[in-house]
C-alpha positions in Angstrom: 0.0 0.0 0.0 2.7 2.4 0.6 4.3 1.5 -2.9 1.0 2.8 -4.1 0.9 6.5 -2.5 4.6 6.6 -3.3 3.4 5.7 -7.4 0.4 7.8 -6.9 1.8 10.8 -4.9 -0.8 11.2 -2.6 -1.7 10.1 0.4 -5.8 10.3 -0.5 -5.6 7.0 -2.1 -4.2 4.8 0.9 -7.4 6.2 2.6 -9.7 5.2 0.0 -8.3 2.0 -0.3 -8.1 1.5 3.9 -12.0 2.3 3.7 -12.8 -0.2 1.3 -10.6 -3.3 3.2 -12.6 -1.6 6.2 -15.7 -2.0 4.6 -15.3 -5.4 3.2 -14.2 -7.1 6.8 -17.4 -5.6 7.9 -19.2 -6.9 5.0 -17.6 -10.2 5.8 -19.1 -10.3 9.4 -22.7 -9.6 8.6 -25.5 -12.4 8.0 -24.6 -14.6 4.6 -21.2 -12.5 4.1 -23.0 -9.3 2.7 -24.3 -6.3 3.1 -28.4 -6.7 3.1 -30.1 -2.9 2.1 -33.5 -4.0 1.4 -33.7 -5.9 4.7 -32.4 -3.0 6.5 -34.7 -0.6 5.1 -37.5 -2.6 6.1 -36.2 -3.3 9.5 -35.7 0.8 9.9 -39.4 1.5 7.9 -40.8 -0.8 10.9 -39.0 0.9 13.8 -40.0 4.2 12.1 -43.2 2.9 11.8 -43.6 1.2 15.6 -42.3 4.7 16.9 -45.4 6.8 15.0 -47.7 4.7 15.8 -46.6 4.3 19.5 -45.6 7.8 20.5 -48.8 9.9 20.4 -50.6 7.5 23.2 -47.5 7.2 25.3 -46.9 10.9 25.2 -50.9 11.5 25.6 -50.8 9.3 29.2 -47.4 11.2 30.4 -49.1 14.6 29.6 -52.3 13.3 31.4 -50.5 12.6 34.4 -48.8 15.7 34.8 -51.0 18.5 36.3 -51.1 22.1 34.7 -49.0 23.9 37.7 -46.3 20.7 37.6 -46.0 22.0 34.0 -45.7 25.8 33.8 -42.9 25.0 37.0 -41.1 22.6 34.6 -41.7 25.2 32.0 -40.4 28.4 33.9 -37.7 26.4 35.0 -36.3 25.3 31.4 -37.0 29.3 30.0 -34.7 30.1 33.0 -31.9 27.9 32.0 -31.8 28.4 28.8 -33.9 31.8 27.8 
C-alpha cells in the first residue's frame, strides 16, 4: 500500500483504499457475508413505523399525568436555564 501513495503521490488514495478493506471485513461479518439494504430498510421502515404509531398515546398518558402547575414550574424552570 505504501508502494501505491509513493506511485500515486498522494496520500488520499491509501485512505480510500483503507476504507474499502474496512468495509469489506465488515461486510464479511454480517449475516450470509454481505451487506443486506432492502432488509435494513424494512427493518428501519418498521421501527420508524412502531415509533409513530406508539408515541402519540404514550406521550398522551405522560401529559395526562402531569397537572397544569407541575408543567408551567417545569416550564419556567427550562425558559430560566436556557432563555
Amino acid at each position: 500500500m505504501g508502494a501505491v501513495k509513493e506511485l500515486v503521490g498522494g496520500a488520499d488514495l491509501g485512505k480510500r483504499e483503507a476504507d474499502i478493506e474496512v468495509a469489506g471485513a465488515a461486510a464479511a461479518a454480517e449475516i450470509g457475508g454481505s451487506w443486506r439494504p432492502v432488509e435494513t430498510t424494512l427493518v428501519l421502515l418498521a421501527w420508524a413505523a412502531a415509533g409513530l404509531l406508539l408515541a402519540p398515546p404514550i406521550l398522551r398518558g405522560i401529559a395526562r399525568r402531569e397537572s397544569g402547575s407541575l408543567m408551567e414550574e417545569r416550564r419556567r424552570r427550562a425558559l430560566q436555564r436556557f432563555g
